[in-house]
C-alpha positions as CSV (number, residue, x, y, z in Angstrom):
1,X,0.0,0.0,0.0
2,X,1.1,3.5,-0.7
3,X,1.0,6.5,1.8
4,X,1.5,9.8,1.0
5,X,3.5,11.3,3.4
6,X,3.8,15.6,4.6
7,X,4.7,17.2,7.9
8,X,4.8,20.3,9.3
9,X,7.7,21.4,11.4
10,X,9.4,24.6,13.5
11,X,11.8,25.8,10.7
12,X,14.8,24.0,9.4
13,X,15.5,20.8,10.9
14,X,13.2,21.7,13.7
15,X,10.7,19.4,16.0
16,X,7.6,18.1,14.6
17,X,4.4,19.6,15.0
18,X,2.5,17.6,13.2
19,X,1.9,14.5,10.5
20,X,-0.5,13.4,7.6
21,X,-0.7,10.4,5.7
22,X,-2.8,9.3,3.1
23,X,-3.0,6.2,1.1
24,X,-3.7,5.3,-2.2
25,X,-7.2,4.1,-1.2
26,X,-8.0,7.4,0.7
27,X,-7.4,6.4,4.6
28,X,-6.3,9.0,6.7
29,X,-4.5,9.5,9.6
30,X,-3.2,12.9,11.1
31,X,-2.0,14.3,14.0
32,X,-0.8,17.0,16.1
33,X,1.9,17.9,18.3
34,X,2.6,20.4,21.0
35,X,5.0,23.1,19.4
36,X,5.2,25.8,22.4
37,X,7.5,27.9,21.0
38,X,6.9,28.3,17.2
39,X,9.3,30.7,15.0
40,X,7.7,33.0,13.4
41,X,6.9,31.9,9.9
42,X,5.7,28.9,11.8
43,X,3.3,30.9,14.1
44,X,1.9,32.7,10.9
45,X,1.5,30.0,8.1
46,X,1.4,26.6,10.0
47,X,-0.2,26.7,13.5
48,X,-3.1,29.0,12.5
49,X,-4.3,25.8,10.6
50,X,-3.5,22.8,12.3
51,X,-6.8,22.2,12.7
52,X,-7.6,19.9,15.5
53,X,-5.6,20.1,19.3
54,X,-2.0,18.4,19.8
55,X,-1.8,15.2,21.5
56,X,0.0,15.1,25.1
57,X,3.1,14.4,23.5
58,X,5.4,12.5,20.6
59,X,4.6,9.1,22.2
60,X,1.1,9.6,22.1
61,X,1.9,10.4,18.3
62,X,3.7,6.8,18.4
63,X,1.0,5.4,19.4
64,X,-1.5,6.4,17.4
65,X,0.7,6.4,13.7
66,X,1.3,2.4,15.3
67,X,-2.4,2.1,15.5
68,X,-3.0,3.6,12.1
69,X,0.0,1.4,10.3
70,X,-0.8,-2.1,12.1
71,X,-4.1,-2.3,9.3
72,X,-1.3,-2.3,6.3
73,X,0.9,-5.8,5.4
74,X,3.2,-3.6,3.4
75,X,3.5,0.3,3.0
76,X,5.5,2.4,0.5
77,X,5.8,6.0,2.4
78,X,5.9,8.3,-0.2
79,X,7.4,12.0,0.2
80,X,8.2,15.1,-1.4
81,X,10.6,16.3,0.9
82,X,13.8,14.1,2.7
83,X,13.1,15.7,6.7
84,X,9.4,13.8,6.3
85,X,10.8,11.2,5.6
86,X,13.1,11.6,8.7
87,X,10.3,12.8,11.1
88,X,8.8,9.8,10.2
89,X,11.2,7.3,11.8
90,X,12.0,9.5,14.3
91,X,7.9,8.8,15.4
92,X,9.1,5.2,15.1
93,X,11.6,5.1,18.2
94,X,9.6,5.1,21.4
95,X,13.1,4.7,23.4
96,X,16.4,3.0,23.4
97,X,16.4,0.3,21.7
98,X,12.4,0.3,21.3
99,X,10.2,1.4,19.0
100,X,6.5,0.7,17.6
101,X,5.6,-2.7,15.9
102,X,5.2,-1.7,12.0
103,X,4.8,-3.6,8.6
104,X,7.5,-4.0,6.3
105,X,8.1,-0.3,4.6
106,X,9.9,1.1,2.4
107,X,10.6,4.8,1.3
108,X,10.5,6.9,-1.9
109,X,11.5,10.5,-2.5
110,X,9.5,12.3,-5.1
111,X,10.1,15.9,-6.6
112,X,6.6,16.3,-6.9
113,X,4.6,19.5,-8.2
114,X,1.3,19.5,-5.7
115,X,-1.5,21.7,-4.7
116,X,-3.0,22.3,-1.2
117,X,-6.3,23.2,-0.5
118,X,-5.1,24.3,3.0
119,X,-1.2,25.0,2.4
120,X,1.1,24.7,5.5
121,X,-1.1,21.8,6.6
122,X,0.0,18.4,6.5
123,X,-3.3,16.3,5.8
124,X,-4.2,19.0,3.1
125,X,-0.6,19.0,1.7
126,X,-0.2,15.0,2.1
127,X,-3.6,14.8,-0.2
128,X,-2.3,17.1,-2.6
129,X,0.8,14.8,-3.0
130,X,-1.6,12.1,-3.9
131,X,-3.4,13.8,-6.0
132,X,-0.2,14.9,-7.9
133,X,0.9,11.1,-7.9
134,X,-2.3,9.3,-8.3
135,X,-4.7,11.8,-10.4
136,X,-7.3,9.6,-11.5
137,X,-8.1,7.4,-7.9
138,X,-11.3,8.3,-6.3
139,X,-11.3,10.9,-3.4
140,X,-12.4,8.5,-0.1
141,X,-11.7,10.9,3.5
142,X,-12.8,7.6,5.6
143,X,-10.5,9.0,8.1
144,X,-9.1,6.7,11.5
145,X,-7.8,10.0,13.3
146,X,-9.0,10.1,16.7
């Protein structure tokens, strides 16, 4: 299975503040992080539409991504940008030497040309991406966010 991939987070190389990912049959899954001191383009473009509240914290985010990822045999995680790709595993590691049960994956980098309805937000910009690489598959938001 295929899931499109886009985060948000505080300026470059900064934490997470929050996650999308879509897949090619239109589940959802986002989520939101505490960011408590956002720089400024942050505070203007990105936090104004989040959208929903931020968890407790990045192991709550574990958590739920485990949750979302345990219904998949196999997922392709497809990006258009290389520090997704790295939040991403970071969400993995839950501790030393630990970290969340997941299918196999595997990992593509795409240069890809995509439109947001909501830009700065990663389940808007996460759909665009799958709109640019999938543009005839149906538009399903049967969403398993909490």
């Amino acid at each position: 299975m295929k899931l499109f991939l886009d985060c948000e987070f505080n300026g470059f190389q900064g934490a997470l503040i929050s996650m999308a990912l879509v897949s090619e049959d239109g589940r959802e899954w986002y989520e939101v992080v505490p960011c408590a001191e956002p720089v400024p383009w942050v505070d203007e473009h990105v936090m104004p539409v989040l959208g929903k509240p931020p968890l407790e914290d990045c192991a709550a985010l574990s958590h739920s991504l485990g949750h979302f990822l345990a219904q998949f045999q196999a997922v392709q995680i497809i990006a258009d940008w290389p520090e997704d790709i790295s939040l991403f595993c970071q969400a993995l590691i839950t501790g030393p030497g630990s970290r969340i049960s997941t299918p196999r994956l595997s990992f593509a980098i795409i240069p890809i040309e995509s439109s947001s309805d909501v830009p700065h937000n990663a389940l808007e910009d996460a759909r665009g991406i799958r709109r640019a690489v999938q543009p005839h598959a149906p538009i399903s938001r049967s969403s398993t966010t909490r």
